[in-house]
C-alpha positions as CSV (number, residue, x, y, z in Angstrom):
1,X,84.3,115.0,97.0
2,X,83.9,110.8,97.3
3,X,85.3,109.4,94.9
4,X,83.5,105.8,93.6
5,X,85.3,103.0,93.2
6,X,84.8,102.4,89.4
7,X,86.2,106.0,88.8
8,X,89.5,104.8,91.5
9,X,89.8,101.6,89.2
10,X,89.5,103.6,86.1
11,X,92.9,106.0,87.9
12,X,94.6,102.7,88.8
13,X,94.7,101.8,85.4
14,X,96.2,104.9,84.1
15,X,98.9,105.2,86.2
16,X,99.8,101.5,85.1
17,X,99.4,102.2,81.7
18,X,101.4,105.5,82.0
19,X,104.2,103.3,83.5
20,X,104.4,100.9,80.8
21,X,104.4,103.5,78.2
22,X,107.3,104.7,79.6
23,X,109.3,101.7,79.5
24,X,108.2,101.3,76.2
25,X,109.2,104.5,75.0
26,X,112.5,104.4,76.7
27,X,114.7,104.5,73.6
28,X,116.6,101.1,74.5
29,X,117.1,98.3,71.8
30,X,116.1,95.0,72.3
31,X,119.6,93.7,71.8
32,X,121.0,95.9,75.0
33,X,118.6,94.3,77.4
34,X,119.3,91.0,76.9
35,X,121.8,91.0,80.1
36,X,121.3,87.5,80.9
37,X,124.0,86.3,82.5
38,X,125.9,89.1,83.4
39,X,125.9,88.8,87.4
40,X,126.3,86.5,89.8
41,X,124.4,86.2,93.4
42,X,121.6,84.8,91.9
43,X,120.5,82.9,94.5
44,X,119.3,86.8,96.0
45,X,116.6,86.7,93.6
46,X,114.2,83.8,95.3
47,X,111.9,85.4,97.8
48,X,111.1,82.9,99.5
49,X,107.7,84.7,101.5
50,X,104.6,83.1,99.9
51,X,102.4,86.1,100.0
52,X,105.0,88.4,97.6
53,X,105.8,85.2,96.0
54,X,101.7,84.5,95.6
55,X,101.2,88.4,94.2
56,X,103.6,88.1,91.1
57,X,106.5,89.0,93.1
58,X,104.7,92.5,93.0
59,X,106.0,93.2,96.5
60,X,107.4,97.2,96.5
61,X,104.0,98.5,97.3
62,X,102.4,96.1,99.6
63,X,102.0,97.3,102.5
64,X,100.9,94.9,105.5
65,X,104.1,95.3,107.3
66,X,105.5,91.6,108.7
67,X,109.1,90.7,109.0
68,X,109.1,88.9,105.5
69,X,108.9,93.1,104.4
70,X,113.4,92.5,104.8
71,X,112.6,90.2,101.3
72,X,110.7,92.4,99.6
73,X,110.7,96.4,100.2
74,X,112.9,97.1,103.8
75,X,110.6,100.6,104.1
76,X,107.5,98.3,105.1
77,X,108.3,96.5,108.0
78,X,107.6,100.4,109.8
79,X,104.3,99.1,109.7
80,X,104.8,96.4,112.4
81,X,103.6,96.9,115.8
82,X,105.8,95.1,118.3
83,X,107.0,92.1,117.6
84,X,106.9,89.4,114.4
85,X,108.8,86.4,113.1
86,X,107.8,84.8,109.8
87,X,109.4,81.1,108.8
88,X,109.4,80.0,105.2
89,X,110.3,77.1,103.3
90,X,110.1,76.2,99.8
91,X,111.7,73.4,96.9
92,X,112.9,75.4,94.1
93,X,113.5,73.8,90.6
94,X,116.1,71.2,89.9
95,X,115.0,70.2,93.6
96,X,116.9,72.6,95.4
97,X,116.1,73.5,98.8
98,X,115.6,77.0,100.3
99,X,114.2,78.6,104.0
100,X,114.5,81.9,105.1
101,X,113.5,83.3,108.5
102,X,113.1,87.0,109.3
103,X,111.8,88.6,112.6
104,X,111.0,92.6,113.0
105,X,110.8,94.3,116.1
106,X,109.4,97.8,117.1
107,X,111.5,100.7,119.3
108,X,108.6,102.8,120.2
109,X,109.1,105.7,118.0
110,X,112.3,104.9,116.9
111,X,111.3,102.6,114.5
112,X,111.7,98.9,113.7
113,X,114.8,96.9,113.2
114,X,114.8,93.3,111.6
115,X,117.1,90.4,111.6
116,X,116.8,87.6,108.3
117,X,118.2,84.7,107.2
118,X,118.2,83.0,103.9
119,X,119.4,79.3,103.1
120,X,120.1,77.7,99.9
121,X,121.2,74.1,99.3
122,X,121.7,72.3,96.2
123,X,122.2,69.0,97.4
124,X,124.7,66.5,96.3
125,X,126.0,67.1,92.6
126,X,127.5,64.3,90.3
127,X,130.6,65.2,89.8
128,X,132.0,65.5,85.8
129,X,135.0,65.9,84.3
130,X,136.7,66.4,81.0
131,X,137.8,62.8,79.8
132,X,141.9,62.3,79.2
133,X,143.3,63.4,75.8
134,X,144.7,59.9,75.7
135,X,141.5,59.1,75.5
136,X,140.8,60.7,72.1
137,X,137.9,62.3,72.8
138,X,136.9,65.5,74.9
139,X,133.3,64.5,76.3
140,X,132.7,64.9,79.9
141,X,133.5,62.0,82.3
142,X,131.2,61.2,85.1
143,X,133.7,60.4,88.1
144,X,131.0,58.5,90.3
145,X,132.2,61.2,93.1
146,X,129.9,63.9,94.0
147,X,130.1,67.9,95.7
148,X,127.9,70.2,97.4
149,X,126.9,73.8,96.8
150,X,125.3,76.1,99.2
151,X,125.0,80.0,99.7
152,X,123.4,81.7,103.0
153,X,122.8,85.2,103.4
154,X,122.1,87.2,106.5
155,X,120.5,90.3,106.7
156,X,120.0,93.8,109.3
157,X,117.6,96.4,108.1
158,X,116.1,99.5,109.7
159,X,112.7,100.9,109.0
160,X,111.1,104.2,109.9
161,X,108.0,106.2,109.4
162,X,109.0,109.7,108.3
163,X,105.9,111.5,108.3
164,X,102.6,109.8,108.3
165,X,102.4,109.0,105.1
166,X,106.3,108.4,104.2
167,X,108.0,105.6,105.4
168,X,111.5,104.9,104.5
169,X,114.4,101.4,105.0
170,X,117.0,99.7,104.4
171,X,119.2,96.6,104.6
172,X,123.1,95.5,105.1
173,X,123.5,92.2,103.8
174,X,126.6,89.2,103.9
175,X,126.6,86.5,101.9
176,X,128.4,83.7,101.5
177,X,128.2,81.3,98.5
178,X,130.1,77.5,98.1
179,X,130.6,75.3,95.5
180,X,132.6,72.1,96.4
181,X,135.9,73.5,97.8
182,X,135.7,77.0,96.4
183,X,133.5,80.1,98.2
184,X,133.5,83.5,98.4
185,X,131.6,86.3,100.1
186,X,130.2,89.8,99.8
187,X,128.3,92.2,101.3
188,X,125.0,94.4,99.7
189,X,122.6,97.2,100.7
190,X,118.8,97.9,99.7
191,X,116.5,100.6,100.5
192,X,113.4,100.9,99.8
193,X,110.4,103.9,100.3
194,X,106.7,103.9,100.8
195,X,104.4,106.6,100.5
196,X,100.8,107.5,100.6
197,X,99.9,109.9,98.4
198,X,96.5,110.8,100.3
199,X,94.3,109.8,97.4
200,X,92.0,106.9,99.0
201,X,94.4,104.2,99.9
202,X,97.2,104.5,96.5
203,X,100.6,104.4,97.1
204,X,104.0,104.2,95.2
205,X,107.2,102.3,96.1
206,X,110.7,102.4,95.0
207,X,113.3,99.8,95.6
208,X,117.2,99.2,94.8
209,X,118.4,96.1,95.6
210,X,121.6,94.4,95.8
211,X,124.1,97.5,95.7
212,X,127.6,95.7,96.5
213,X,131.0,95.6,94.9
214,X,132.3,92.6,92.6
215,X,133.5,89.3,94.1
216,X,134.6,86.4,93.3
217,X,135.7,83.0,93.9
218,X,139.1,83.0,96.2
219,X,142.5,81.9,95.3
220,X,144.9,80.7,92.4
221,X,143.9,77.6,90.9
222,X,146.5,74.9,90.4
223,X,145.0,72.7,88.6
224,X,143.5,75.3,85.9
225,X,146.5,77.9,86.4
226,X,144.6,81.0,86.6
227,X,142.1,82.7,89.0
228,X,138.2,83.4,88.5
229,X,136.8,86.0,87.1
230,X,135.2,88.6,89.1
231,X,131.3,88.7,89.3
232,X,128.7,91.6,89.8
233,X,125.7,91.8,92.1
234,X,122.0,91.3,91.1
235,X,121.6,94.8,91.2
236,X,117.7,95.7,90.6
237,X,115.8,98.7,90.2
238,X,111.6,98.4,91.1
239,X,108.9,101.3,91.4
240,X,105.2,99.9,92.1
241,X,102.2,101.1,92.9
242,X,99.1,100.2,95.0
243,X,95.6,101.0,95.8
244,X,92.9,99.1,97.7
245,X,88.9,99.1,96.6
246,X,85.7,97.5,98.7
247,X,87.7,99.0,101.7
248,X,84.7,101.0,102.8
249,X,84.1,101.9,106.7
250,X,82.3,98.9,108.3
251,X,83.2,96.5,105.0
252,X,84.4,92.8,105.3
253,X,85.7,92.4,101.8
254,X,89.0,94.1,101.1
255,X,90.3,94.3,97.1
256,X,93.9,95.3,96.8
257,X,95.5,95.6,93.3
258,X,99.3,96.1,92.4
259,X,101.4,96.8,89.8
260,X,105.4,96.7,89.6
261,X,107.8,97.3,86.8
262,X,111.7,95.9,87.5
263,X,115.1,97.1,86.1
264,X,117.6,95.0,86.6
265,X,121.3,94.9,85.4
266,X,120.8,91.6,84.6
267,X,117.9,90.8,81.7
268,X,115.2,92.4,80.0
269,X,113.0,94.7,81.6
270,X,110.0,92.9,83.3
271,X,106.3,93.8,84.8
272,X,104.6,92.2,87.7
273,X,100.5,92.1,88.4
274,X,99.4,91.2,91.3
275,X,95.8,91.3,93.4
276,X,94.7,90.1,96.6
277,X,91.1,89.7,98.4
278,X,90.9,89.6,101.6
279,X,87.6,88.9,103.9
280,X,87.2,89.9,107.2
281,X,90.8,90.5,107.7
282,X,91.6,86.7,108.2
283,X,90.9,84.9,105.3
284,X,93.0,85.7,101.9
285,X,92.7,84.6,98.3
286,X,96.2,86.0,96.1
287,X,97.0,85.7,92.0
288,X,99.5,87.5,90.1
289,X,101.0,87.5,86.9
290,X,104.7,88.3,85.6
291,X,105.1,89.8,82.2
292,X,108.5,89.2,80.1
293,X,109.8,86.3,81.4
294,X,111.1,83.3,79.5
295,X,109.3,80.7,81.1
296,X,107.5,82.8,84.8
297,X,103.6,83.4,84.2
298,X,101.2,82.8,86.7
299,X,100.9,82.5,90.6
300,X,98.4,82.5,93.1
301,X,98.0,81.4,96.6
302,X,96.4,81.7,99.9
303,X,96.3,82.4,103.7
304,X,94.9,82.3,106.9
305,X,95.2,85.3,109.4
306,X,94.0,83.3,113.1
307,X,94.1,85.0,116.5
308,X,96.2,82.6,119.4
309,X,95.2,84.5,122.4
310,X,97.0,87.7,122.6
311,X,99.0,86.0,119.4
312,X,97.9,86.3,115.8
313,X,99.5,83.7,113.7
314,X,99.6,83.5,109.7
315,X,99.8,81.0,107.3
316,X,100.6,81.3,104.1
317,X,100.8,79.4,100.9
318,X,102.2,80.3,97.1
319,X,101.9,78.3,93.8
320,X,104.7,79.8,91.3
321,X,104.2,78.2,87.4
322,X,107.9,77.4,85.4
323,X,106.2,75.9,82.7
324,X,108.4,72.7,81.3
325,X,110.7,73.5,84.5
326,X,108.1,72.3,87.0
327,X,106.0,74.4,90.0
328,X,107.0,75.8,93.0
329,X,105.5,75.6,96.4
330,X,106.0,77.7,98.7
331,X,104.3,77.8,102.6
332,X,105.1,80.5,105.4
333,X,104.0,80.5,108.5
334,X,104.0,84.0,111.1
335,X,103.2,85.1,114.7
336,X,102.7,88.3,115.6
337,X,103.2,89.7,119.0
């Protein structure tokens, strides 16, 4: 029986609604979700690949399968071929700098293993302190000195397709993080699955992300007498589903349409919408939107799919809104082997 494509948008719908309802109904008071500020790591949170970043952040169910998958859902880079490296770059608020690179390789029918690399620098900080009792007064004192801050993280992951339509990952993780002459490091796992559920093109996708243990910053402090305080991961929780329309045999235009809700141990629960259109495989218009954030709404963003030979490159680009913060841009750029 074909089924049209008003009646698979109609499904679509349903099954997002019947997610949300969920939530909803979940039993938890508003007061016990408000977790801001209760783990460290943050800096785990930026993804820094423009498409995900261009689709809401709705990344656990998309599918296309490039090296930037290590970012988002680890099950997904099974659907590379051979060989792909994606570059990315971005200036996040407070104009902090961030690139990540991740590359994804195929072993016949052994699957795919990826390598990544993710870089944040805060630039130079003006250093403060609290001004001397003598003084009578306990403002902070700008010392004319300044610090730096940067955290890196570097990633392995592993990516198989179980069955045809089941494809499973996941991800080892170390991190480092420093802030003038303090650090400390860690380690974390994701996994992630992907599956077809043989109706049309829908899928579902489940993600956990950032299991590690607490850490914190190293050493006894002179100066303060006493030692910091441990911090947790980011942990987060995602499910999402998928489903593409105008994807007829013989059909330039491709419609694909994804919703994601995210758990994390860390703040309220949150809902990310995301669709992309796609024509002729190579050109690509993206816009999501992110529900229950304080200040996150809108995104969209675009790319270009081009053939190099026997090379396909990509190039990507991401608009993120922070309201009174300011915008992000992001731009990633791919080859595929």
């Amino acid at each position: 029986m074909k089924i049209s494509n008003k009646s698979s948008v109609l499904i679509f719908l349903c099954v997002c609604l019947f997610t949300i309802k969920i939530y909803a109904q979940s039993g938890i008071a508003e007061n016990d979700i408000e977790r801001a500020g209760q783990s460290g790591w943050q800096f785990l949170k930026i993804n820094g690949d423009s498409r995900q970043a261009a689709l809401g952040g709705a990344f656990t169910a998309v599918s296309e399968g490039d090296a930037n998958s290590v970012f988002g859902n680890p099950a997904s880079l099974s659907d590379i071929e051979y060989f792909d490296v994606q570059i990315n770059v971005l200036k996040w608020i407070a104009d902090i700098n961030y690139q990540s690179f991740a590359a994804g390789y195929r072993l016949g029918d052994y699957g795919v293993v990826g390598v990544s690399l993710a870089m944040l620098d805060y630039g130079d900080i003006p250093e403060t302190i609290n001004a001397p009792s003598s003084s009578g007064g306990t403002s902070a004192l700008i010392t004319g000195n300044t610090f730096s801050a940067n955290d890196f993280v570097v990633g392995f992951t592993y990516a198989k397709k179980i069955t045809e339509n089941l494809s499973v990952g996941g991800s080892v993780r170390y991190m480092e993080q420093h802030i003038a002459e303090l650090s400390m490091n860690n380690w974390s796992l994701d996994i992630g699955t992907l599956y077809y559920t043989g109706f049309r093109s829908l899928r579902i996708a489940i993600t956990a992300r950032n299991f590690g243990p607490d850490s914190r910053f190293g050493g006894w402090s002179e100066e303060y007498q006493t030692e910091s305080d441990y911090v947790r991961m980011p942990l987060d929780f995602r499910a999402g589903i998928a489903m593409d329309f105008l994807d007829e045999p013989g059909s330039q235009h491709l419609l694909t349409a994804i919703f994601e809700s995210n758990h994390p141990n860390d703040g309220k629960e949150k809902f990310h919408f995301g669709i992309s259109y796609a024509f002729d495989k190579m050109f690509f218009l993206r816009a999501g939107y992110k529900l229950n954030y304080d200040v996150q709404r809108f995104t969209f963003g675009a790319g270009i799919n081009y053939p190099i030979g026997s090379t396909r490159g990509t190039i990507n680009y991401a608009y993120v809104d922070f309201g009174e913060l300011t915008q992000v841009h992001t731009f990633s750029l791919g080859f595929s082997f």
